[in-house]
Rosetta silent file (secondary structure, phi, psi, omega in degrees, C-alpha in Angstrom):
SEQUENCE: XXXXXXXXXXXXXXXXXXXXXXXXXXXXXXXXXXXXXXXXXXXXXXXXXXXXXXXXXXXXXXXXXXXXXXXXXXXXXXXXXXXXXXXXXXXXXXXXXXXXXXXXXXXXXXXXXXXXXXXXXXXXXXXXXXXXXXXXXXXXXXXXXXXXXXXXXXXXXXXXXXXXXXXXXXXXXXXXXXXXXXXXXXXXXXXXXXXXXXXXXXXXXXXXXXXXXXXXXXXXXXXXXXXXXXXXXXXXXXXXXXXXXXXXXXXXXXXXXXXXXXXXXXXXXXXXXXXXXX
SCORE:     score description
SCORE:     0.000 S_00000001
   1 L     0.000  -30.365  179.511    1.647   18.688   63.828 S_00000001
   2 H   -64.774  -42.300 -179.089    5.318   19.602   64.128 S_00000001
   3 H   -67.069  -45.116 -176.545    6.221   17.797   60.894 S_00000001
   4 H   -64.966  -40.416 -179.529    3.281   19.202   58.858 S_00000001
   5 H   -68.021  -36.655 -179.419    3.946   22.797   59.912 S_00000001
   6 H   -73.063  -34.802  179.355    7.620   22.528   59.087 S_00000001
   7 H   -71.280  -29.262 -179.259    6.982   20.904   55.707 S_00000001
   8 H   -72.857  -34.451 -178.339    4.504   23.626   54.741 S_00000001
   9 H   -96.440   -2.407 -177.967    6.926   26.490   55.396 S_00000001
  10 L   -71.280  158.133 -179.629   10.036   24.708   54.155 S_00000001
  11 L   -73.245  176.927 -177.402   11.758   25.793   50.950 S_00000001
  12 L   -66.070  137.304 -179.417   11.454   23.955   47.618 S_00000001
  13 L   -72.986  142.962  178.992   12.862   20.443   47.663 S_00000001
  14 L  -111.282  123.777 -178.818   15.939   19.763   45.514 S_00000001
  15 L   -76.178  133.582  174.230   16.097   16.301   43.931 S_00000001
  16 L   103.729   -4.011  178.709   19.269   14.317   44.357 S_00000001
  17 L   -90.673  174.764 -177.077   20.618   15.673   47.672 S_00000001
  18 L   -97.993    7.172 -179.816   21.150   13.739   50.874 S_00000001
  19 L   -80.979  149.545  179.015   18.867   15.917   52.981 S_00000001
  20 L   -79.727  160.437 -179.495   15.621   14.535   54.378 S_00000001
  21 L   -66.535  -40.330  175.442   12.238   15.842   53.285 S_00000001
  22 L  -133.062  156.312 -178.944   11.420   16.943   56.843 S_00000001
  23 L   -66.790  138.088 -178.472   13.672   17.131   59.914 S_00000001
  24 L   -83.470  146.258  176.926   13.903   13.890   61.904 S_00000001
  25 L   -73.716  163.018 -176.836   13.219   13.900   65.628 S_00000001
  26 H   -68.398  -29.036 -179.008   16.056   13.214   68.081 S_00000001
  27 H   -68.441  -37.420  178.482   14.512    9.925   69.200 S_00000001
  28 H   -68.133  -32.419 -179.675   14.717    8.511   65.632 S_00000001
  29 H   -73.600  -27.782 -178.565   18.363    9.520   65.328 S_00000001
  30 H   -90.540   -6.349 -175.548   19.275    7.725   68.620 S_00000001
  31 L   -81.148  137.928  179.214   17.343    4.536   67.810 S_00000001
  32 L   -84.875  131.475  179.799   19.341    1.415   66.859 S_00000001
  33 L   -71.039  154.948  179.978   18.241   -0.345   63.631 S_00000001
  34 L   -78.219  171.738  178.313   17.157   -3.980   63.744 S_00000001
  35 H   -69.252  -31.292  177.990   19.057   -6.816   62.098 S_00000001
  36 H   -66.428  -39.466  177.813   16.472   -7.064   59.334 S_00000001
  37 H   -67.004  -40.589  177.908   16.936   -3.403   58.409 S_00000001
  38 H   -65.837  -35.244  177.366   20.700   -3.813   58.392 S_00000001
  39 H   -66.397  -42.569  179.354   20.365   -6.834   56.096 S_00000001
  40 H   -69.981  -28.007 -178.516   18.115   -4.909   53.671 S_00000001
  41 H   -78.569  -11.734  178.609   20.431   -1.901   53.764 S_00000001
  42 L   -71.107  134.201 -179.906   23.412   -3.919   52.516 S_00000001
  43 L   -68.456  152.546 -178.283   24.135   -3.270   48.814 S_00000001
  44 L   -77.388  144.575 -179.786   23.651   -6.130   46.358 S_00000001
  45 L   -65.698  139.564  178.580   26.791   -7.885   45.112 S_00000001
  46 L   -84.507  100.407 -176.846   27.886   -6.890   41.593 S_00000001
  47 L  -118.371   24.798 -178.075   27.743  -10.283   39.825 S_00000001
  48 L   -69.803  -27.102 -176.788   27.098   -9.052   36.285 S_00000001
  49 L   -86.104   -1.419  178.916   30.524  -10.210   35.047 S_00000001
  50 L   -83.171  128.885 -177.928   30.088  -13.809   36.232 S_00000001
  51 L  -118.459   51.930  177.706   29.316  -16.168   33.352 S_00000001
  52 L   -93.090  141.973  176.636   28.613  -19.318   35.279 S_00000001
  53 H   -66.545  -11.127  179.409   25.873  -21.712   34.120 S_00000001
  54 H   -63.859  -31.981 -174.952   24.759  -21.776   37.733 S_00000001
  55 H   -97.116   11.916 -172.790   23.013  -18.386   37.245 S_00000001
  56 L   -73.849  -44.675 -177.559   21.387  -19.272   33.899 S_00000001
  57 L  -110.261   57.585 -179.745   17.998  -20.416   35.290 S_00000001
  58 L  -111.824   34.862  174.844   17.738  -18.181   38.309 S_00000001
  59 L    59.783   36.718  175.389   14.452  -16.395   37.413 S_00000001
  60 L    83.354    1.955 -179.777   16.179  -13.409   35.846 S_00000001
  61 L  -104.176  160.647 -179.858   18.412  -12.691   38.857 S_00000001
  62 L   -96.533   22.114  176.108   22.184  -12.917   39.020 S_00000001
  63 L  -129.710  166.040 -177.607   22.206  -14.986   42.240 S_00000001
  64 L   -71.927  153.778  174.996   21.289  -18.545   43.059 S_00000001
  65 L   -67.066  -44.740  172.660   17.752  -19.495   43.948 S_00000001
  66 L  -147.829  159.264 -177.305   19.135  -21.243   46.988 S_00000001
  67 L   -75.633  140.178 -179.689   22.566  -22.193   48.153 S_00000001
  68 L  -104.754  142.188  178.165   23.927  -25.646   47.243 S_00000001
  69 L   -80.980  162.162  179.925   25.987  -27.724   49.628 S_00000001
  70 H   -68.892  -23.269 -179.589   29.351  -29.173   48.569 S_00000001
  71 H   -72.791  -18.244 -178.499   27.931  -32.743   48.846 S_00000001
  72 H   -69.073  -37.138 -177.623   25.531  -32.085   45.969 S_00000001
  73 H   -71.262  -25.351 -176.218   28.340  -31.833   43.414 S_00000001
  74 H  -103.591   -1.040 -177.097   29.912  -35.171   44.512 S_00000001
  75 L   -78.163  149.119  175.300   26.676  -37.165   45.003 S_00000001
  76 L   -94.288  139.701 -178.732   25.740  -40.003   42.591 S_00000001
  77 L   -73.259  151.927  179.180   22.255  -39.996   41.073 S_00000001
  78 L   -80.806  174.831  178.664   19.864  -42.776   42.042 S_00000001
  79 H   -64.759  -33.155 -179.958   18.276  -45.290   39.646 S_00000001
  80 H   -66.701  -41.847 -179.749   15.058  -43.315   39.719 S_00000001
  81 H   -68.828  -38.296  176.942   16.816  -40.129   38.607 S_00000001
  82 H   -63.885  -37.238  178.835   18.674  -41.977   35.841 S_00000001
  83 H   -67.080  -41.655  179.378   15.394  -43.441   34.624 S_00000001
  84 H   -69.185  -26.548 -178.313   13.699  -40.039   34.646 S_00000001
  85 H   -78.446  -11.226 -179.626   16.684  -38.504   32.793 S_00000001
  86 L   -69.026  139.820  178.013   16.269  -40.877   29.861 S_00000001
  87 L   -65.392  153.392  179.855   14.769  -39.220   26.758 S_00000001
  88 L   -69.192  132.406  178.515   11.220  -40.041   25.811 S_00000001
  89 L   -64.964  149.232 -177.216   11.042  -42.803   23.144 S_00000001
  90 L   -80.377  133.456 -179.358    9.896  -41.771   19.699 S_00000001
  91 L   -75.009  159.224  179.749    6.376  -42.930   18.861 S_00000001
  92 H   -66.721  -31.998  179.081    5.578  -45.038   15.788 S_00000001
  93 H   -63.985  -40.004  178.966    3.308  -42.291   14.456 S_00000001
  94 H   -68.446  -32.973  178.189    6.149  -39.790   14.373 S_00000001
  95 H   -62.909  -31.447 -177.907    8.383  -42.317   12.537 S_00000001
  96 H   -84.865  -25.486 -172.381    5.778  -42.413    9.752 S_00000001
  97 H  -106.484   -2.358 -178.452    5.115  -38.652    9.588 S_00000001
  98 L   -73.945  163.373 -173.994    8.611  -37.232   10.007 S_00000001
  99 L   -64.257  168.657 -172.126   10.327  -35.500    7.022 S_00000001
 100 L   -81.912   -0.902  179.546   12.069  -37.331    4.181 S_00000001
 101 L   -69.217  -17.400  175.903   15.600  -36.285    5.232 S_00000001
 102 L  -125.862  159.128 -178.536   15.673  -39.513    7.295 S_00000001
 103 L   -58.725  151.388  179.040   14.248  -42.956    6.478 S_00000001
 104 L   -65.893  -36.981  176.861   10.564  -43.503    7.123 S_00000001
 105 L  -133.392  155.000  179.298   11.377  -46.473    9.307 S_00000001
 106 L   -60.656  138.276 -179.745   14.634  -47.620   10.903 S_00000001
 107 L   -89.852  136.547  179.393   16.868  -49.683    8.589 S_00000001
 108 L   -74.690  163.108  179.570   18.100  -53.019    9.860 S_00000001
 109 H   -68.404  -32.986  177.948   21.808  -53.834   10.022 S_00000001
 110 H   -66.969  -34.377  178.410   21.469  -56.623    7.442 S_00000001
 111 H   -71.196  -30.235  179.530   19.982  -54.169    4.906 S_00000001
 112 H   -73.500  -29.820 -178.021   22.888  -51.769    5.534 S_00000001
 113 H   -93.035   -8.211 -176.397   25.507  -54.550    4.938 S_00000001
 114 L   -73.319  155.370  179.485   23.898  -56.183    1.893 S_00000001
 115 L   -91.259  139.343 -179.326   25.435  -55.803   -1.614 S_00000001
 116 L   -76.140  145.517  178.355   23.507  -53.950   -4.253 S_00000001
 117 L   -76.825  170.540 -179.255   22.465  -55.858   -7.383 S_00000001
 118 H   -65.875  -36.082 -179.961   23.539  -54.946  -10.906 S_00000001
 119 H   -63.910  -45.786  179.777   20.055  -53.507  -11.576 S_00000001
 120 H   -62.660  -39.590  178.644   20.200  -51.216   -8.548 S_00000001
 121 H   -65.783  -35.619  178.262   23.689  -50.022   -9.509 S_00000001
 122 H   -66.560  -44.849  179.519   22.410  -49.261  -13.019 S_00000001
 123 H   -68.538  -26.935 -179.625   19.471  -47.275  -11.658 S_00000001
 124 H   -77.800  -12.497  179.138   21.707  -45.433   -9.229 S_00000001
 125 L   -71.250  142.876  179.026   23.874  -44.015  -11.936 S_00000001
 126 L   -70.138  150.393  178.910   23.279  -40.337  -12.780 S_00000001
 127 L   -67.401  132.764  178.890   21.734  -39.455  -16.112 S_00000001
 128 L   -75.905  154.372  179.184   24.430  -38.637  -18.679 S_00000001
 129 L   -80.613  144.688  179.663   24.481  -35.332  -20.499 S_00000001
 130 L   -61.399  140.833 -178.803   23.400  -35.234  -24.118 S_00000001
 131 L   -62.839  -27.228 -178.256   26.404  -35.229  -26.497 S_00000001
 132 L   -90.454    2.676 -179.594   25.105  -32.110  -28.298 S_00000001
 133 L   -75.157  139.123  178.247   24.619  -30.211  -25.016 S_00000001
 134 L  -126.828  134.649  177.415   26.756  -27.121  -24.524 S_00000001
 135 L   -69.158  147.442  179.217   27.199  -25.271  -21.307 S_00000001
 136 L   -61.379  138.380 -179.060   26.191  -21.610  -21.334 S_00000001
 137 L   -72.889  158.831  179.167   28.933  -19.252  -22.270 S_00000001
 138 L   -72.924  148.530 -178.280   30.230  -16.688  -19.872 S_00000001
 139 L   -67.132  -32.348  177.938   28.672  -13.228  -20.060 S_00000001
 140 L  -108.499  116.389  179.542   32.144  -11.651  -20.334 S_00000001
 141 L   -88.065  144.132  174.556   34.375  -13.151  -22.989 S_00000001
 142 L   -79.361  130.070 -179.136   38.102  -12.969  -22.671 S_00000001
 143 L   -82.973  130.588 -179.215   39.745  -10.937  -25.408 S_00000001
 144 L   -69.959  161.805  179.782   42.630  -12.729  -27.070 S_00000001
 145 H   -68.734  -32.980  178.225   46.103  -11.223  -27.203 S_00000001
 146 H   -65.675  -38.873  179.618   45.971  -11.106  -31.010 S_00000001
 147 H   -68.520  -31.341  179.416   42.769   -9.071  -30.902 S_00000001
 148 H   -71.387  -32.902 -177.069   44.384   -6.648  -28.435 S_00000001
 149 H   -91.213   -6.107 -176.312   47.406   -6.092  -30.658 S_00000001
 150 L   -70.558  149.312  177.327   45.458   -5.859  -33.932 S_00000001
 151 L  -106.921  135.940 -179.181   45.298   -2.528  -35.771 S_00000001
 152 L   -71.960  142.839  176.683   42.014   -1.260  -37.253 S_00000001
 153 L   -76.752  161.455  177.954   41.765   -0.861  -40.990 S_00000001
 154 H   -56.749  -32.199  179.537   40.848    2.491  -42.529 S_00000001
 155 H   -66.774  -40.584  178.170   37.401    1.142  -43.263 S_00000001
 156 H   -66.258  -40.625  177.578   36.791    0.249  -39.612 S_00000001
 157 H   -61.992  -35.478  178.583   38.060    3.643  -38.530 S_00000001
 158 H   -68.014  -42.355  179.830   35.635    5.245  -40.953 S_00000001
 159 H   -69.562  -24.591 -177.995   32.706    3.200  -39.696 S_00000001
 160 H   -78.157  -13.551  178.982   33.691    4.003  -36.079 S_00000001
 161 L   -70.765  141.022  179.830   33.208    7.707  -36.666 S_00000001
 162 L   -69.284  148.095  179.856   29.881    9.115  -35.296 S_00000001
 163 L   -74.297  127.690  179.288   27.309   10.144  -37.842 S_00000001
 164 L   -97.618  111.016 -178.951   27.174   13.910  -38.240 S_00000001
 165 L   -96.460  140.305 -179.891   23.641   14.923  -38.997 S_00000001
 166 L   -72.517  140.924 -179.226   22.855   18.234  -40.600 S_00000001
 167 L   -73.560  128.041 -175.615   20.893   20.653  -38.487 S_00000001
 168 L   -71.251  139.209  178.691   17.377   21.061  -39.865 S_00000001
 169 L   -92.298  103.668  179.050   16.530   24.565  -41.030 S_00000001
 170 E  -100.041  151.880  179.211   13.172   25.249  -39.472 S_00000001
 171 L  -105.741  156.093  174.649   10.933   28.241  -39.969 S_00000001
 172 L   -72.060  151.499 -177.166    8.902   30.098  -37.437 S_00000001
 173 L   -79.885   70.308  179.392    5.223   29.296  -37.303 S_00000001
 174 L   -86.856  -30.237 -177.035    4.160   32.519  -38.950 S_00000001
 175 L  -148.214  154.521 -179.475    1.695   30.942  -41.345 S_00000001
 176 L   -71.109  -22.492 -176.218    0.073   27.580  -41.912 S_00000001
 177 L   -87.517   -5.046  179.996    1.424   27.487  -45.486 S_00000001
 178 L   -74.473  131.953 -179.106    5.057   27.778  -44.427 S_00000001
 179 L   -70.318  151.901  179.694    6.847   24.442  -44.858 S_00000001
 180 L   -65.886  -43.682  177.776    8.225   22.662  -41.828 S_00000001
 181 E  -129.537  163.998 -175.764   11.616   22.199  -43.460 S_00000001
 182 L   -64.807  138.416  179.709   13.306   23.705  -46.494 S_00000001
 183 L   -93.943  130.409 -179.638   12.209   22.276  -49.830 S_00000001
 184 L   -70.618  160.172 -177.394   15.016   21.452  -52.238 S_00000001
 185 H   -66.274  -33.845 -179.200   15.143   23.097  -55.697 S_00000001
 186 H   -63.396  -35.150  179.253   14.792   19.801  -57.473 S_00000001
 187 H   -73.129  -33.280  178.419   11.445   19.227  -55.818 S_00000001
 188 H   -72.125  -30.514 -178.426   10.263   22.729  -56.751 S_00000001
 189 L   -94.004    3.806 -179.649   11.299   22.263  -60.408 S_00000001
 190 L   -72.266  145.479  178.074    9.838   18.778  -60.719 S_00000001
 191 L  -100.481  123.038 -179.178    7.037   18.218  -63.306 S_00000001
 192 L   -70.504  154.634  178.235    4.086   16.177  -61.960 S_00000001
 193 L   -82.664  163.587  178.939    2.887   13.178  -63.881 S_00000001
 194 H   -57.394  -34.915 -179.855   -0.635   12.914  -65.375 S_00000001
 195 H   -64.864  -42.101  177.992   -1.588   10.591  -62.514 S_00000001
 196 H   -64.685  -37.224  177.323   -0.600   13.156  -59.876 S_00000001
 197 H   -66.333  -35.515  179.319   -2.552   15.857  -61.710 S_00000001
 198 H   -70.102  -37.785  179.811   -5.632   13.643  -61.767 S_00000001
 199 H   -74.691  -22.100 -177.998   -5.335   12.863  -58.073 S_00000001
 200 L   -82.903   -7.050 -179.098   -4.802   16.567  -57.253 S_00000001
 201 L   -72.072  140.235  177.914   -8.146   17.608  -58.725 S_00000001
 202 L   -72.419  159.054 -178.016  -10.764   18.547  -56.134 S_00000001
 203 L   -71.720  135.469 -177.634  -13.913   16.497  -55.764 S_00000001
 204 L   -83.830  135.613  178.795  -16.739   17.780  -58.055 S_00000001
 205 L   -77.526  136.057  177.008  -20.091   18.670  -56.411 S_00000001
 206 L   -62.324  156.578 -178.260  -23.058   16.788  -57.967 S_00000001
 207 L   -69.824  -29.926 -177.839  -25.504   18.732  -60.100 S_00000001
 208 L   -74.560  -16.112 -174.352  -28.469   17.857  -57.838 S_00000001
 209 L   -78.641  146.222  179.072  -26.890   19.368  -54.725 S_00000001
 210 L  -111.805  152.177 -178.365  -27.838   22.857  -53.542 S_00000001
 211 L   -71.661  153.763 -179.349  -25.732   25.324  -51.754 S_00000001
 212 L   -65.931  136.158  179.994  -26.209   25.757  -48.014 S_00000001
 213 L   -76.313  147.906 -178.621  -28.786   28.389  -47.161 S_00000001
 214 L   -72.251  141.365  178.738  -27.568   31.372  -45.206 S_00000001
 215 L   -65.301  -18.422  176.510  -28.717   31.368  -41.567 S_00000001
 216 L  -112.043  126.176  176.212  -30.004   34.944  -42.090 S_00000001
 217 L  -133.564  159.194 -176.465  -32.578   35.584  -44.787 S_00000001
 218 L   -80.485  147.489  177.882  -34.800   38.554  -45.625 S_00000001
 219 L   -84.950  133.182  179.925  -38.440   38.682  -44.594 S_00000001
 220 L   -69.094  160.840  179.679  -40.921   38.925  -47.441 S_00000001
 221 H   -69.015  -34.299  178.410  -43.269   41.891  -47.804 S_00000001
 222 H   -64.146  -36.277  178.123  -46.333   39.650  -47.452 S_00000001
 223 H   -71.096  -31.507  178.665  -45.094   38.367  -44.128 S_00000001
 224 H   -71.102  -29.665 -179.506  -44.518   41.885  -42.930 S_00000001
 225 L   -91.046   -0.183 -177.813  -48.170   42.930  -43.787 S_00000001
 226 L   -69.184  148.379  178.326  -49.756   39.793  -42.263 S_00000001
 227 L  -109.900  131.687 -177.439  -52.226   40.178  -39.365 S_00000001
 228 L   -75.368  141.284  178.904  -51.990   37.718  -36.433 S_00000001
 229 L   -76.784  163.094  177.859  -55.074   35.711  -35.559 S_00000001
 230 H   -55.547  -33.611 -177.696  -56.622   35.849  -32.034 S_00000001
 231 H   -69.706  -39.765  177.266  -55.130   32.431  -31.263 S_00000001
 232 H   -64.053  -39.360  177.629  -51.594   33.576  -32.144 S_00000001
 233 H   -62.561  -39.908  178.596  -52.109   36.698  -30.061 S_00000001
 234 H   -64.586  -45.124 -179.985  -53.206   34.525  -27.146 S_00000001
 235 H   -71.156  -20.050  179.913  -50.220   32.237  -27.475 S_00000001
 236 H   -78.902  -14.835  179.372  -47.799   35.129  -27.747 S_00000001
 237 L   -71.852  138.912  179.181  -48.632   36.367  -24.264 S_00000001
 238 L   -70.063  150.265 -178.553  -46.067   35.219  -21.604 S_00000001
 239 L   -70.721  145.584  179.035  -47.399   32.790  -18.975 S_00000001
 240 L   -90.842  109.195 -179.487  -48.472   34.322  -15.663 S_00000001
 241 L  -109.014  148.568  177.322  -46.459   32.629  -12.938 S_00000001
 242 L   -69.570  155.917  176.743  -46.718   33.200   -9.209 S_00000001
 243 L   -63.715  161.308 -174.471  -43.858   34.877   -7.405 S_00000001
 244 H   -66.389  -29.317 -179.806  -41.143   32.655   -6.051 S_00000001
 245 H   -75.024  -12.449  179.046  -42.114   33.228   -2.390 S_00000001
 246 H  -116.690   17.699 -178.731  -45.595   31.855   -3.052 S_00000001
 247 L   -68.433  -42.335 -178.935  -44.652   28.884   -5.252 S_00000001
 248 L   -96.794   17.067  178.704  -44.896   26.379   -2.342 S_00000001
 249 L  -134.538  123.977  178.492  -47.802   28.175   -0.629 S_00000001
 250 L   -97.748  110.276 -177.440  -51.405   28.156   -1.854 S_00000001
 251 L   -67.314  -20.360 -176.925  -53.269   31.234   -0.522 S_00000001
 252 L   -93.638   11.039 -176.194  -56.626   29.659   -1.397 S_00000001
 253 L   -71.276  -27.093 -174.937  -55.968   26.512    0.638 S_00000001
 254 L  -107.269   15.821  177.873  -57.816   27.751    3.734 S_00000001
 255 L   -83.255  124.765  179.423  -60.813   29.384    2.000 S_00000001
 256 L   -91.551  132.134 -178.873  -64.044   27.704    3.113 S_00000001
 257 L   -72.067  157.618 -179.277  -66.746   27.325    0.573 S_00000001
 258 H   -68.120  -34.536  179.205  -70.230   28.826    1.179 S_00000001
 259 H   -67.113  -33.683  178.966  -71.849   25.381    0.859 S_00000001
 260 H   -71.738  -27.148  178.342  -69.536   24.030    3.489 S_00000001
 261 H   -70.661  -31.743 -177.722  -70.502   26.852    5.881 S_00000001
 262 L   -92.663    3.875 -177.201  -74.201   25.913    5.622 S_00000001
 263 L   -75.895  152.798  178.949  -73.641   22.155    5.966 S_00000001
 264 L  -107.125  130.107 -176.892  -75.044   20.248    8.945 S_00000001
 265 L   -76.457  138.775  179.319  -72.728   17.843   10.731 S_00000001
 266 L   -81.845  166.522  177.866  -73.930   14.200   11.090 S_00000001
 267 H   -61.065  -38.719 -178.306  -73.979   12.221   14.338 S_00000001
 268 H   -65.533  -41.814  177.792  -71.075   10.096   13.174 S_00000001
 269 H   -66.825  -37.077  175.394  -68.875   13.121   12.483 S_00000001
 270 H   -63.621  -40.021  177.092  -69.774   14.587   15.892 S_00000001
 271 H   -62.668  -40.931  179.886  -68.804   11.301   17.525 S_00000001
 272 H   -71.828  -24.156 -179.441  -65.477   11.251   15.739 S_00000001
 273 H   -78.351  -13.140  179.558  -64.822   14.884   16.603 S_00000001
 274 L   -67.731  140.744  177.877  -64.906   14.170   20.322 S_00000001
 275 L   -70.717  153.870 -179.904  -61.415   14.089   21.940 S_00000001
 276 L   -78.772  129.691  177.552  -60.083   10.729   23.155 S_00000001
 277 L   -88.645  116.917 -177.622  -60.267   10.331   26.897 S_00000001
 278 L  -108.387    0.000    0.000  -57.004    8.788   28.102 S_00000001
């Protein structure tokens, strides 16, 4: 109760100081720690800078899994340990399926020391290059000293000048008949040939063709004095449609006929009209 009451009225804790969360009793301050607590309170040795292979497989820690005695480093392995340390022999299946960088099967010493025949030496020679074959030229050619010291002729200097194009004289788009560019006087004064005059003639309309009728035409006097028949008068009336709020509702749907009011119900209908007893 003493600790809880003090902790409730204590000020706000500050992280990182050396003060305790609540005051310790005098008995805890006078008590001697055990050997286990003293061992756990000792700081860990800083062994980060040690690069010994002894700490390589120590489960992620920088210390040994267990201490080794000095006799371990000078002891000789037994025959059993030497046998277990031998690498596993390669199976025959692996020798057949391993990649082509090594022979498919081991080569005997006699095959390695034998002399190759004339036929094998002929087949081992690399294929010669065709006499007409030319190696690709370099992308950048070296300019000779004579070409560097040469002086360009007046003709080359003339061809090296950029082409100066005349600026087109354009007109504003004020009318569709205005030319895009200025027409020279020679073209305006040119006389067309008979062929051009013949091609410039518009297409002649055939004699049988009639002109398009105007969409508006005058009504004749006889049509103005005509009297409509009863059928035309009936068709000229607009259709009587129900209002939009009654389009999906039939007001005569629940009207009972007089014959239905005087009808007598049959025994079968009475039986079907009884409610189902559940």
């Amino acid at each position: 109760m003493e600790f809880s009451s003090v902790s409730c009225i204590s000020s706000k804790l500050i992280w990182g100081n050396q003060e305790t969360i609540w005051p310790l009793p005098s008995r805890s301050l006078l008590r001697q720690p055990s050997s286990r607590i003293l061992t756990l309170a000792m700081p860990r040795e800083a062994v980060e800078k040690q690069k010994r292979s002894l700490f390589l497989y120590s489960c992620g820690q920088m210390s040994e899994i267990w201490k080794r005695s000095s006799t371990v480093y000078s002891a000789l392995p037994s025959k059993r340990l030497l046998k277990l340390a031998e690498p596993r022999p390669i199976s025959a299946t692996y020798l057949k399926l391993r990649p082509r960088i090594s022979p498919v099967w081991p080569i005997s010493s006699s095959a390695l020391c034998c002399k190759a025949s004339h036929r094998i030496l002929t087949l081992a020679q690399a294929r010669s290059i065709h006499p007409n074959f030319k190696f690709p030229e370099q992308s950048e050619r070296e300019i000779s000293k004579a070409a560097r010291r040469a002086e360009a002729t007046p003709r080359l200097q003339q061809l090296a000048q950029p082409v100066v194009r005349k600026q087109m004289q354009l007109y504003e788009n004020t009318s569709m008949e205005v030319p895009i560019r200025q027409i020279p006087l020679t073209a305006l004064q040119a006389v067309p040939s008979p062929r051009l005059l013949e091609l410039a003639r518009p297409k002649v309309i055939p004699c049988e063709s009639a002109m398009d009728r105007s969409p508006e035409w005058t009504v004749s006097a006889a049509a103005k004095q005509a009297v409509a028949s009863p059928r035309l008068t009936e068709l000229s009336h607009p259709p009587n449609r129900a209002p939009t709020n009654l389009v999906q509702f039939n007001p005569d749907a629940f009207i009972v006929k007089e014959s239905a009011k005087n009808a007598i119900c049959t025994e079968r209908v009475k039986n079907l009209a009884q409610p189902i007893t559940r």
